[in-house]
mmCIF file of the N, C-alpha and C atoms, coordinates in Angstrom:
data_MODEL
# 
_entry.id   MODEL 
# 
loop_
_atom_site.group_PDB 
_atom_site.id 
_atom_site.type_symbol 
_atom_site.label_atom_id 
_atom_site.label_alt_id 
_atom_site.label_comp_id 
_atom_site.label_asym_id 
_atom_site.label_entity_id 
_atom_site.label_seq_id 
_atom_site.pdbx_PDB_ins_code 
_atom_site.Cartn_x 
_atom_site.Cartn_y 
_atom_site.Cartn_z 
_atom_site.occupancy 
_atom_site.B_iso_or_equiv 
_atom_site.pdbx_formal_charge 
_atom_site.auth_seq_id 
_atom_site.auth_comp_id 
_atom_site.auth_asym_id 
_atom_site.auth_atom_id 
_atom_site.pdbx_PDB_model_num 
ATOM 1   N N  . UNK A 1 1  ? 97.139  102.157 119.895 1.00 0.00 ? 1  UNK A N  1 
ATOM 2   C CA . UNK A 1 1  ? 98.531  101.927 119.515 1.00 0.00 ? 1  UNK A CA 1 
ATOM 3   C C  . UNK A 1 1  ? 98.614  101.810 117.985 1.00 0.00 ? 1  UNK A C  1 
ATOM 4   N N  . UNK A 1 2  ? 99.662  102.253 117.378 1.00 0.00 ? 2  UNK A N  1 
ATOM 5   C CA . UNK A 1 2  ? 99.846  101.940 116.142 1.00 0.00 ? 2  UNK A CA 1 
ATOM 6   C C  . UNK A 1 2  ? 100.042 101.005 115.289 1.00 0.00 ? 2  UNK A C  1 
ATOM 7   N N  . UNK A 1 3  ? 99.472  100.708 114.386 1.00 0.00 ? 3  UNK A N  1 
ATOM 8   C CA . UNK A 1 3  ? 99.862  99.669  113.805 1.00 0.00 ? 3  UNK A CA 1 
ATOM 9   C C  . UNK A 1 3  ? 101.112 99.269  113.174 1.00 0.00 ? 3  UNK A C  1 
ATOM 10  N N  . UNK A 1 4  ? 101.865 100.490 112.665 1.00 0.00 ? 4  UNK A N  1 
ATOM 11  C CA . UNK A 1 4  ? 102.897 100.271 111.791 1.00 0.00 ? 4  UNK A CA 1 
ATOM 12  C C  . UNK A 1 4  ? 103.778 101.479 112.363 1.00 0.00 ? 4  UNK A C  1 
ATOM 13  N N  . UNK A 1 5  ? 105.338 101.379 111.814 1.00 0.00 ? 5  UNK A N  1 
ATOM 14  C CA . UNK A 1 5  ? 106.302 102.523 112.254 1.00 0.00 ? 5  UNK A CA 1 
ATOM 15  C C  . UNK A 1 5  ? 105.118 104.206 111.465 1.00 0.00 ? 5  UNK A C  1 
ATOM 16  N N  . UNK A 1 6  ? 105.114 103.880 110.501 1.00 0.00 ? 6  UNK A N  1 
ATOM 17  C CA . UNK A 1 6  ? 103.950 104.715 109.419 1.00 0.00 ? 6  UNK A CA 1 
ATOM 18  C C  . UNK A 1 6  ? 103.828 105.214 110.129 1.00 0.00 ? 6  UNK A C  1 
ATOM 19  N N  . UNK A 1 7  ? 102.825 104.565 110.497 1.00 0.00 ? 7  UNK A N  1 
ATOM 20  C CA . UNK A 1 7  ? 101.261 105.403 111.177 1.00 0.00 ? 7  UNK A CA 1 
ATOM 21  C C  . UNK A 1 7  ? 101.927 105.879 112.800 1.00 0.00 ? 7  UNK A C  1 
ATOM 22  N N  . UNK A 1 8  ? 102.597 105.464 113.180 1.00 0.00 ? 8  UNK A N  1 
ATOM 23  C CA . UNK A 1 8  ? 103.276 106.381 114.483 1.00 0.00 ? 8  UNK A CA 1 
ATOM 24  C C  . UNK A 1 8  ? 103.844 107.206 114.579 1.00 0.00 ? 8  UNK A C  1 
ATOM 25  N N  . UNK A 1 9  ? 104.778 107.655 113.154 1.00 0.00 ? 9  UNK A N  1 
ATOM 26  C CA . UNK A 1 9  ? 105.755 108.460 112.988 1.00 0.00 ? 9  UNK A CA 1 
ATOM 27  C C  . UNK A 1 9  ? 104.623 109.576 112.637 1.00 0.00 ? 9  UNK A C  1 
ATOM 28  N N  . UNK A 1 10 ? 103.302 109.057 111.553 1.00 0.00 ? 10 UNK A N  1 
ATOM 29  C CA . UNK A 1 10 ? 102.169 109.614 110.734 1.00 0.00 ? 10 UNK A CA 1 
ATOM 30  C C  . UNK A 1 10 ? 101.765 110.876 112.262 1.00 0.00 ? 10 UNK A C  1 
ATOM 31  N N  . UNK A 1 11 ? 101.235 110.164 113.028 1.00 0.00 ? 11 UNK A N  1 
ATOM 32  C CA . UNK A 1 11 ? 100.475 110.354 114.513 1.00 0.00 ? 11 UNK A CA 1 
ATOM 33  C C  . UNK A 1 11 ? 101.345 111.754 114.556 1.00 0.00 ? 11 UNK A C  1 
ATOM 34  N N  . UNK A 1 12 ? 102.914 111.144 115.333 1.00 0.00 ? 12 UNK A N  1 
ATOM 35  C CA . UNK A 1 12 ? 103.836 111.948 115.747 1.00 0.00 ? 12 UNK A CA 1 
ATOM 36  C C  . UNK A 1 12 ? 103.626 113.142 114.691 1.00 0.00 ? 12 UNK A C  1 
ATOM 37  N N  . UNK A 1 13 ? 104.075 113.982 114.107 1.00 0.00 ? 13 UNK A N  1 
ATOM 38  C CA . UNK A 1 13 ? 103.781 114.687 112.721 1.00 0.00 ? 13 UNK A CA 1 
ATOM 39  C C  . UNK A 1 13 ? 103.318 115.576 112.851 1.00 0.00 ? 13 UNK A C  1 
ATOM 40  N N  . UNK A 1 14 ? 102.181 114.393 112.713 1.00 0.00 ? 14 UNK A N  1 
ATOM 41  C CA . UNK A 1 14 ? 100.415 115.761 113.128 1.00 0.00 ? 14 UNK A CA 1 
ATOM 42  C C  . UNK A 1 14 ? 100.679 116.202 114.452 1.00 0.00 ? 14 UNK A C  1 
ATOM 43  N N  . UNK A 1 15 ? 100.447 115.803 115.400 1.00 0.00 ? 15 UNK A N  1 
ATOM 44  C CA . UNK A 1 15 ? 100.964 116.089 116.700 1.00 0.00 ? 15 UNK A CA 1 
ATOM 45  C C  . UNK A 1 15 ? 101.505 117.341 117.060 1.00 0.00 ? 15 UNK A C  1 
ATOM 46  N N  . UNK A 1 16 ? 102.787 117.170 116.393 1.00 0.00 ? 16 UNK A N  1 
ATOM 47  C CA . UNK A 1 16 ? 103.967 118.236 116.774 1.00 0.00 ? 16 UNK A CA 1 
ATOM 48  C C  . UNK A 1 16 ? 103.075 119.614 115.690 1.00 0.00 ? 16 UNK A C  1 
ATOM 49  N N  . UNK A 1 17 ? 102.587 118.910 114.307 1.00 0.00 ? 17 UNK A N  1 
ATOM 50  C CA . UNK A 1 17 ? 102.353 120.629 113.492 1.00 0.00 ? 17 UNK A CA 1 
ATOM 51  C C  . UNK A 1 17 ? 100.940 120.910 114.073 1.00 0.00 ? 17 UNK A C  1 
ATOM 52  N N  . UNK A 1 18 ? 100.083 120.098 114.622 1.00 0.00 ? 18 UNK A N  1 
ATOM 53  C CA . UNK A 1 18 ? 98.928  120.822 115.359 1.00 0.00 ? 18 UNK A CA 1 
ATOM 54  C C  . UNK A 1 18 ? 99.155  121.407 116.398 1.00 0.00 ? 18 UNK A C  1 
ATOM 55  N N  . UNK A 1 19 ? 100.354 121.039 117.355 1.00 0.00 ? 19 UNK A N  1 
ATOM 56  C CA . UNK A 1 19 ? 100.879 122.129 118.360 1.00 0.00 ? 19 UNK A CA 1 
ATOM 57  C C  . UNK A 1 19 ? 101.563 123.257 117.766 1.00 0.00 ? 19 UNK A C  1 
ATOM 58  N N  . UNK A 1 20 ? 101.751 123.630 116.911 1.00 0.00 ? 20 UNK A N  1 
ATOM 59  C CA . UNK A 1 20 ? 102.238 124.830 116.205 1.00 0.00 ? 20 UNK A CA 1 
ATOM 60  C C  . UNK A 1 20 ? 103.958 124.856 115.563 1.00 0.00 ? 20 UNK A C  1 
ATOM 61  N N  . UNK A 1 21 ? 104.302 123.565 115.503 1.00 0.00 ? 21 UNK A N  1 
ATOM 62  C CA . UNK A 1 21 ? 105.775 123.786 115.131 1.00 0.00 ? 21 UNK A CA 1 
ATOM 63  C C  . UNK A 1 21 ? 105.582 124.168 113.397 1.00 0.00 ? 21 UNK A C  1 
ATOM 64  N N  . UNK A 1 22 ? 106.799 124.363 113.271 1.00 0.00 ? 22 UNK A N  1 
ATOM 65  C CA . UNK A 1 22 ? 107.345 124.876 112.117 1.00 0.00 ? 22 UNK A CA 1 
ATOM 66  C C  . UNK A 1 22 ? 107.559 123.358 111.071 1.00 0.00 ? 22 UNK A C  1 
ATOM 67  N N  . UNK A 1 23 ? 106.578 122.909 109.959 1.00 0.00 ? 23 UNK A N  1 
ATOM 68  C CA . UNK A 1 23 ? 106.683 121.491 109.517 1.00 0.00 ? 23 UNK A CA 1 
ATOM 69  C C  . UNK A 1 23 ? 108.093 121.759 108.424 1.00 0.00 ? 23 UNK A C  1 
ATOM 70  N N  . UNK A 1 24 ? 108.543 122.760 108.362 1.00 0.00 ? 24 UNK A N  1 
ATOM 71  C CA . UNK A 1 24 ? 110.055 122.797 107.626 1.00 0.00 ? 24 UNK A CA 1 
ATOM 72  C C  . UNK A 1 24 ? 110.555 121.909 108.388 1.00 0.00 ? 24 UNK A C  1 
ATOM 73  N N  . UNK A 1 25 ? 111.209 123.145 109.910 1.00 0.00 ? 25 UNK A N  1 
ATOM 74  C CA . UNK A 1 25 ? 111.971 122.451 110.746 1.00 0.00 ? 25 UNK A CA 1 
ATOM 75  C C  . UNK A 1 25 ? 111.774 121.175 111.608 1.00 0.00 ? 25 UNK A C  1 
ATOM 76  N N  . UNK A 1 26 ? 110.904 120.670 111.756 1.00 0.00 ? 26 UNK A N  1 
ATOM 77  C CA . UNK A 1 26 ? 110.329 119.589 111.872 1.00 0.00 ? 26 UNK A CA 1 
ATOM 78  C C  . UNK A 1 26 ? 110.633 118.214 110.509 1.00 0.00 ? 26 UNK A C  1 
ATOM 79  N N  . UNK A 1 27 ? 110.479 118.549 109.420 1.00 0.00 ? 27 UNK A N  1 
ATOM 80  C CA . UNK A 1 27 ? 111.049 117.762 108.263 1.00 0.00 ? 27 UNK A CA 1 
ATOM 81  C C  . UNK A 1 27 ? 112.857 117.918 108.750 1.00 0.00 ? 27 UNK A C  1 
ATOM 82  N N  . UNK A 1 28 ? 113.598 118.898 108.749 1.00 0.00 ? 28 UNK A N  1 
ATOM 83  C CA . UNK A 1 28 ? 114.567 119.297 109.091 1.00 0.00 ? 28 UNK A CA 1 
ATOM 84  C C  . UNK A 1 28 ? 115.465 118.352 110.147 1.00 0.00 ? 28 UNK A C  1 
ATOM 85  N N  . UNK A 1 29 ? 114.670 117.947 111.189 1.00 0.00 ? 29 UNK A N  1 
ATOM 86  C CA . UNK A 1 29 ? 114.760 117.737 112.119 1.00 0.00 ? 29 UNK A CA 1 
ATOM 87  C C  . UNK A 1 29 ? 115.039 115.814 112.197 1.00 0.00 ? 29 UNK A C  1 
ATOM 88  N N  . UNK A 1 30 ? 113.587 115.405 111.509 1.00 0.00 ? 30 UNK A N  1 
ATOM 89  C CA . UNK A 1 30 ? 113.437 114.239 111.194 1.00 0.00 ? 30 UNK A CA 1 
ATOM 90  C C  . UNK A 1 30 ? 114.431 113.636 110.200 1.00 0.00 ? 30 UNK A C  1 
ATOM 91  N N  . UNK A 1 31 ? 115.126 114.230 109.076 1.00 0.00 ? 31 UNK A N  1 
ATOM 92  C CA . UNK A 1 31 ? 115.725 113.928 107.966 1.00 0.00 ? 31 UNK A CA 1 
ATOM 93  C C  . UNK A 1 31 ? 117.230 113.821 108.920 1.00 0.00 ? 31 UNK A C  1 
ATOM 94  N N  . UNK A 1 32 ? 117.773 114.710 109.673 1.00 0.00 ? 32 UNK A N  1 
ATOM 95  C CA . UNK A 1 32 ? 118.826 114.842 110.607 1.00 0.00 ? 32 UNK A CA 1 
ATOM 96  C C  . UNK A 1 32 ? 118.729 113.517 111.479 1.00 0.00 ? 32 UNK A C  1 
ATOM 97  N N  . UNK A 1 33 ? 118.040 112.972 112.040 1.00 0.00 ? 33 UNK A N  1 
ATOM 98  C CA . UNK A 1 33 ? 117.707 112.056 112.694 1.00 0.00 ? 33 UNK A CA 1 
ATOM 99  C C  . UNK A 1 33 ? 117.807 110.806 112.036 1.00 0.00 ? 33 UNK A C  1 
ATOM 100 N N  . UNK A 1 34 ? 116.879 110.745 110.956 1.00 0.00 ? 34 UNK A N  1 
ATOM 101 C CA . UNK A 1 34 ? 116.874 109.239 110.111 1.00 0.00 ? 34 UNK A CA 1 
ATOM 102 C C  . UNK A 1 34 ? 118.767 109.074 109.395 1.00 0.00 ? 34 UNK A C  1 
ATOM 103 N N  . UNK A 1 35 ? 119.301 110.133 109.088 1.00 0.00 ? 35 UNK A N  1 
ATOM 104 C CA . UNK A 1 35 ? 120.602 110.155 108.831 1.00 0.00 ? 35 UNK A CA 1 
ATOM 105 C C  . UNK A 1 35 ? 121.773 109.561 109.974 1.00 0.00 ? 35 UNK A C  1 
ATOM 106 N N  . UNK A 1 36 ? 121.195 110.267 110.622 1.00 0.00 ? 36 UNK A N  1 
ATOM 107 C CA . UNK A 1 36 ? 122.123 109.518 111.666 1.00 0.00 ? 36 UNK A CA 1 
ATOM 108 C C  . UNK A 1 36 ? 121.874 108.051 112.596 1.00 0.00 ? 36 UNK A C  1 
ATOM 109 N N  . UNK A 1 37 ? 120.770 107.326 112.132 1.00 0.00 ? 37 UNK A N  1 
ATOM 110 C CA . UNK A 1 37 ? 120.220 106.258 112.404 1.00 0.00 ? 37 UNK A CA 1 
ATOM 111 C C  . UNK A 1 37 ? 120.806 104.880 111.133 1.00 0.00 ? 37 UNK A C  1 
ATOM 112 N N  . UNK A 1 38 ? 120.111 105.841 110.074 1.00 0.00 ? 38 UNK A N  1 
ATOM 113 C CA . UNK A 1 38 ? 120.172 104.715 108.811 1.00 0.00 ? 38 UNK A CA 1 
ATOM 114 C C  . UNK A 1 38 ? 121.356 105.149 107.611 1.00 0.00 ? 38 UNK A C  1 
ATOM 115 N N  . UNK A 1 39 ? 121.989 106.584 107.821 1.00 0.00 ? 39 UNK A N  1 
ATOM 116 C CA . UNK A 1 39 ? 122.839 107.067 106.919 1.00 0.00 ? 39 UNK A CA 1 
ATOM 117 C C  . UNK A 1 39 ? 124.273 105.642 106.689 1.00 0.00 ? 39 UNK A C  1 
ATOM 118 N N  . UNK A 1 40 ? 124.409 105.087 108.030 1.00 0.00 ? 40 UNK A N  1 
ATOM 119 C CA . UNK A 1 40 ? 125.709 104.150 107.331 1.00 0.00 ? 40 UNK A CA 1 
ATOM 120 C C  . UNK A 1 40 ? 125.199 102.965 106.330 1.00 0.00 ? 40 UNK A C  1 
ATOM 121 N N  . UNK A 1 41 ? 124.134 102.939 106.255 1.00 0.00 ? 41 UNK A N  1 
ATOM 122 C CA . UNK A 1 41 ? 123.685 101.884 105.171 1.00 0.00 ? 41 UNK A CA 1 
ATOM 123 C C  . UNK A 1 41 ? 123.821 102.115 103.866 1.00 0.00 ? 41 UNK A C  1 
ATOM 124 N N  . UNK A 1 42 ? 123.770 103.380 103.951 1.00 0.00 ? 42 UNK A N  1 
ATOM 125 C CA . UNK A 1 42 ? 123.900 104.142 101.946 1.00 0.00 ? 42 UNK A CA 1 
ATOM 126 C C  . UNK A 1 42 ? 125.845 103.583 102.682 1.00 0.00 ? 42 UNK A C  1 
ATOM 127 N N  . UNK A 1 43 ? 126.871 104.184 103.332 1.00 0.00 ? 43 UNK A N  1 
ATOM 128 C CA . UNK A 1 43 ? 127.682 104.074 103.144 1.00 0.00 ? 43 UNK A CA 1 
ATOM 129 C C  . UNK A 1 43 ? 127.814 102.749 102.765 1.00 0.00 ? 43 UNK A C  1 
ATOM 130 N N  . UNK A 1 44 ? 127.549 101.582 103.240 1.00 0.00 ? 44 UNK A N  1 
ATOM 131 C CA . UNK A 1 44 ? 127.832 100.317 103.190 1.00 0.00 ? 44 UNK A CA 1 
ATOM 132 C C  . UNK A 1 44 ? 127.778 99.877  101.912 1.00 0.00 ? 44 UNK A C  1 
ATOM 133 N N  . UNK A 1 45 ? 126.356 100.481 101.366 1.00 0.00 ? 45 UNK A N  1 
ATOM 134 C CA . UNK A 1 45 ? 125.535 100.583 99.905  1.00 0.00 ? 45 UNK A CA 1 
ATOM 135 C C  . UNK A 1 45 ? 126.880 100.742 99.150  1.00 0.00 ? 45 UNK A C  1 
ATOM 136 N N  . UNK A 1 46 ? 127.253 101.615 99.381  1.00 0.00 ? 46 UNK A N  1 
ATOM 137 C CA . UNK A 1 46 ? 128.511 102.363 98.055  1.00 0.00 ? 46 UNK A CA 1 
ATOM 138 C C  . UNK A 1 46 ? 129.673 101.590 98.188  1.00 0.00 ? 46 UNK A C  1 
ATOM 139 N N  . UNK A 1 47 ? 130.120 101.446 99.362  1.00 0.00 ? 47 UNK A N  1 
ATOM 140 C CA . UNK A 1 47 ? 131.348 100.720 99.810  1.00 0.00 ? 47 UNK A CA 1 
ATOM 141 C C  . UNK A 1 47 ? 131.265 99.060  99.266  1.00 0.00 ? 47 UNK A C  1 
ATOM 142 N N  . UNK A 1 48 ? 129.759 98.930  98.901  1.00 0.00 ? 48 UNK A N  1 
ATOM 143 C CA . UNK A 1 48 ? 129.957 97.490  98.730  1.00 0.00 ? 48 UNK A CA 1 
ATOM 144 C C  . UNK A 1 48 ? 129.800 97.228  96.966  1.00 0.00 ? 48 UNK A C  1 
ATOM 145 N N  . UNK A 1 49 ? 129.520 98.874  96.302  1.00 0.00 ? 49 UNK A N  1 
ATOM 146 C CA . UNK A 1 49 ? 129.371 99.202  94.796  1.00 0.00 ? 49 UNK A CA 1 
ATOM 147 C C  . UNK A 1 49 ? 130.610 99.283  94.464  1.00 0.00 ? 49 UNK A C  1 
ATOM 148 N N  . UNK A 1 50 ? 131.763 99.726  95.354  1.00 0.00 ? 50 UNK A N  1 
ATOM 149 C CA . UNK A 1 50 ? 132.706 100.432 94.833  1.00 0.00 ? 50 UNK A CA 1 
ATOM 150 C C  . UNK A 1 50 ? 133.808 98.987  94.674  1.00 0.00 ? 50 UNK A C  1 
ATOM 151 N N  . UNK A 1 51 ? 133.491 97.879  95.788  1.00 0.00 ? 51 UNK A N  1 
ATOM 152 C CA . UNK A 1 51 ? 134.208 96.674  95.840  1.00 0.00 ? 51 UNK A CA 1 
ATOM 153 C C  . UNK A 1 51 ? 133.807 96.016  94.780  1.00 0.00 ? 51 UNK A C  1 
ATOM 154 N N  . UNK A 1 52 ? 133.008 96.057  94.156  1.00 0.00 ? 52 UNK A N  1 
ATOM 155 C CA . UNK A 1 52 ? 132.350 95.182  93.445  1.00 0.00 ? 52 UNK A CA 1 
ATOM 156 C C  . UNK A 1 52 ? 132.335 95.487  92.042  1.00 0.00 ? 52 UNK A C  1 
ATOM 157 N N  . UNK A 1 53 ? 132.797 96.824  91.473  1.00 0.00 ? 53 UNK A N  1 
ATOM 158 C CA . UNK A 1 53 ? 133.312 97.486  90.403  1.00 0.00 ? 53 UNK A CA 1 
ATOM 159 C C  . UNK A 1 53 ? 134.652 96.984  90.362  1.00 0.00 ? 53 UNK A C  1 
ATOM 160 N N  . UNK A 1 54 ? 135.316 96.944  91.340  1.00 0.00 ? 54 UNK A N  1 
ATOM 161 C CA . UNK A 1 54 ? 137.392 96.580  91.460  1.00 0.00 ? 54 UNK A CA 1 
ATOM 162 C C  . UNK A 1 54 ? 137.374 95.304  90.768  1.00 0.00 ? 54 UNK A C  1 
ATOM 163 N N  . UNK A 1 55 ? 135.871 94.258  91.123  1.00 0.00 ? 55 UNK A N  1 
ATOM 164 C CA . UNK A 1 55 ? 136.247 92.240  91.142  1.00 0.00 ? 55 UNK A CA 1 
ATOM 165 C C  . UNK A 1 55 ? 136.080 92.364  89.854  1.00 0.00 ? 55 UNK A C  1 
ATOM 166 N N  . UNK A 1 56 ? 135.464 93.163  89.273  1.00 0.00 ? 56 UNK A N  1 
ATOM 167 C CA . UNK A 1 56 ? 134.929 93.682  87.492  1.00 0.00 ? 56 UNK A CA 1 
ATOM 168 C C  . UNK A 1 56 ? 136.194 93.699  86.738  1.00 0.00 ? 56 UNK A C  1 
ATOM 169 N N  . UNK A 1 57 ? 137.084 94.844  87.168  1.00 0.00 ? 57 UNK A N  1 
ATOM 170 C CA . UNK A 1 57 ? 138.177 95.029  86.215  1.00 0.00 ? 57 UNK A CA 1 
ATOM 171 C C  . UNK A 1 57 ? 139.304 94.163  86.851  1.00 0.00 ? 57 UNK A C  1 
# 
């Protein structure tokens, strides 16, 4: 078992490009995924830059 998300995602990776996938679409794939998991946090990120520029002026 893995020790860390790392090293599982690491595992997963190799895995899929030693079975012959395409490591573009595979990056492709993963980046699509982590976006739609963790992408509202950049929103929150900005939304909470953009409030916080307004308390400024």
């Amino acid at each position: 078992m893995a020790k860390s998300f790392k090293e599982a995602l690491d595992t997963l990776v190799k895995e899929r490009i030693a079975a012959g996938e395409d490591p573009a679409e595979l990056f492709d794939e993963l980046h699509r995924e982590a976006n739609q998991v963790f992408g509202h946090y950049n929103l929150e990120y900005e939304l909470g830059m953009m409030l916080r520029e307004e308390k400024k002026d």
